[in-house]
Phi, psi and omega in degrees: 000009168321326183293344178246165166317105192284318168344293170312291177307338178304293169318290194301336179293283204313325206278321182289312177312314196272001161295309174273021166058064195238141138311140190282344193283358184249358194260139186251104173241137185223141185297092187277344193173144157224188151187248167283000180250196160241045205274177188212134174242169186207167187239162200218096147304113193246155195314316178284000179104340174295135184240138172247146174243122184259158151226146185274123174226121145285137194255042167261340170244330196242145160244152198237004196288315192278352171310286191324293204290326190310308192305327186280329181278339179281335179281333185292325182264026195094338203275155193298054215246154183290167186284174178215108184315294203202124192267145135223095180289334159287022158227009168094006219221130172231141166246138199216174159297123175260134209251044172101168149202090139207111177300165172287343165311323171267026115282005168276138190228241176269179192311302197273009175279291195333317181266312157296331162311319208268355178285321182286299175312010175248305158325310179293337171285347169296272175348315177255354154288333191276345208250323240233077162263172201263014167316149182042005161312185150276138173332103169284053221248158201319329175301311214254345164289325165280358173275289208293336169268340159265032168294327168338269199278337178295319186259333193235342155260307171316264180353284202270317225219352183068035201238139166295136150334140205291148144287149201102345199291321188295273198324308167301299181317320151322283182282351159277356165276337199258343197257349124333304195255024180241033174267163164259135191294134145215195169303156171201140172314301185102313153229069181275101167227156168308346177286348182255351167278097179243158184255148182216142187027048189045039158251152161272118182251190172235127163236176184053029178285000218273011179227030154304151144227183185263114178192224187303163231219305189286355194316286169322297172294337191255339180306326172285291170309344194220034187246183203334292237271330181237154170216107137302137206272168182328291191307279181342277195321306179315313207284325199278325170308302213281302178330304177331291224293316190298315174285331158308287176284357195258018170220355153138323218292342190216116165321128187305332171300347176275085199289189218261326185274316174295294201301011180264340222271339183261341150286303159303317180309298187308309173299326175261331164303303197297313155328317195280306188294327164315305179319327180292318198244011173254339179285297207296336174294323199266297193306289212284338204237006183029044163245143160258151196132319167306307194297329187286024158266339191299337195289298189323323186270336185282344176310292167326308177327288188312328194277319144338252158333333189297313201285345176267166171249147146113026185242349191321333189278327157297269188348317156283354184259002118032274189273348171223353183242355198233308175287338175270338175250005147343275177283014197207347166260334173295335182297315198259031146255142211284000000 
């Protein structure tokens, strides 16, 4: 537990003893998990045996206030999110149900574990656009789709690699913002990747919810078809899309008229935004926030990227520069980092 601040933690002992009417020498907190922010969770053993999970948000760097309303609100509709014990937003301190620790990644196995999982995170992704509406998020609206895609060239090319901005680039950006905002609007998580789904009693819950917006309908599916853990192939990825889209329209959430080659073509689009903005945001994590780990992921995601793009038209030129200018130098700034 080194890794936090003992002030703080001192504070999260004390805050918890007096929640469970506790000594502070008897409460057992042990470090479960941090992650790209700066938040921290720890597990709280209490005398009867019950764990609880706190988290630490400091609140000069994290607001936990949309955590809190998401959480009371995903609960009020049903959907699995953990319960929330004991709030204190002015120190940052949450108590929450502790739900394990295992995501879903550690149930991905062979092809057909793999696939059956992702079938159930796709139901539960039914579930929380039908159940779930995006009244009062914030907008995923042309700003916040372009900021996020010039995490690109500002972090992983200007920054990490030292390189100009593409030819083409003004054009790709243009059309993965307008094939984005022609979706039908709903709730949308923001990284519903396996790493935010975890199981507990063979249920699938949602954690990290707290930068939901209201936005694109494919957001959510391709964060999933196309996130950390997996690369599925053309077909597989169509199959999965297309399944999405036939449920999606038959209860209301995507006008029926909307066939299978635009939404996957919409999909893809979608996809290649979110890939860029990773590539973007795994640099900037590594440059401004000296956290590691992250950059041995970029390949992965430019394969998704590559993959992405395969499926639009009217991009050959990124595309090539993709591919003889950009992957060679990738893999030739990753070698020669330590």
């Amino acid at each position: 537990m080194s890794d936090a601040a003992p002030s703080r933690l001192d504070r999260l002992s004390q805050w918890a003893a007096e929640r469970h009417g506790l000594s502070r020498q008897v409460v057992d907190l042990r470090l479960a998990a941090g992650d790209a922010s700066f938040r921290r969770y720890y597990r709280l053993q209490l005398p009867d045996g019950t764990t609880r999970m706190l988290m630490d948000a400091p609140p000069e760097q994290e607001d936990s206030r949309p955590f809190v309303a998401i959480a009371r609100r995903w609960a009020a509709a049903g959907l699995a999110v953990p319960t929330l014990h004991g709030v204190d937003l002015r120190q940052g301190f949450l108590e929450l149900d502790d739900l394990g620790d295992t995501p879903l990644q550690a149930c991905l196995g062979s092809e057909a574990e793999t696939l059956g999982w992702h079938e159930r995170a796709m139901a539960l992704l039914d579930e929380l656009q039908n159940r779930a509406g995006p009244d009062g998020l914030p907008s995923f609206d042309a700003d916040l789709l372009g900021r996020e895609l010039d995490l690109f060239p500002e972090w992983c090319l200007n920054k990490w690699l030292g390189m100009a901005t593409p030819p083409g680039w003004a054009a790709l950006r243009e059309a993965l913002i307008t094939s984005a905002l022609a979706q039908p609007v709903v709730t949308v998580h923001r990284d519903y990747d396996a790493m935010n789904l975890m199981v507990q009693g063979g249920v699938l819950h949602l954690i990290d919810f707290q930068d939901a917006v209201a936005g694109p309908i494919s957001y959510d599916l391709i964060s999933l078809l196309r996130g950390r853990y997996c690369r599925f192939d053309a077909t597989r990825f169509a199959a999965g899309v297309e399944a999405f889209r036939q449920r999606a329209a038959a209860d209301g959430r995507l006008l029926s008229r909307v066939d299978a080659e635009t939404f996957l073509a919409q999909a893809q689009a979608m996809a290649a935004q979110r890939s860029l903005k990773v590539l973007g945001i795994f640099c900037r994590l590594t440059l401004r926030d000296a956290k590691s780990g992250y950059l041995a992921r970029l390949p992965h995601f430019l394969s998704h990227l590559e993959d992405s793009l395969a499926g639009l038209d009217g991009h050959d030129a990124f595309e090539g520069w993709l591919a003889e200018t950009f992957r060679p130098a990738l893999m030739t700034r990753l070698g020669d980092t330590p």
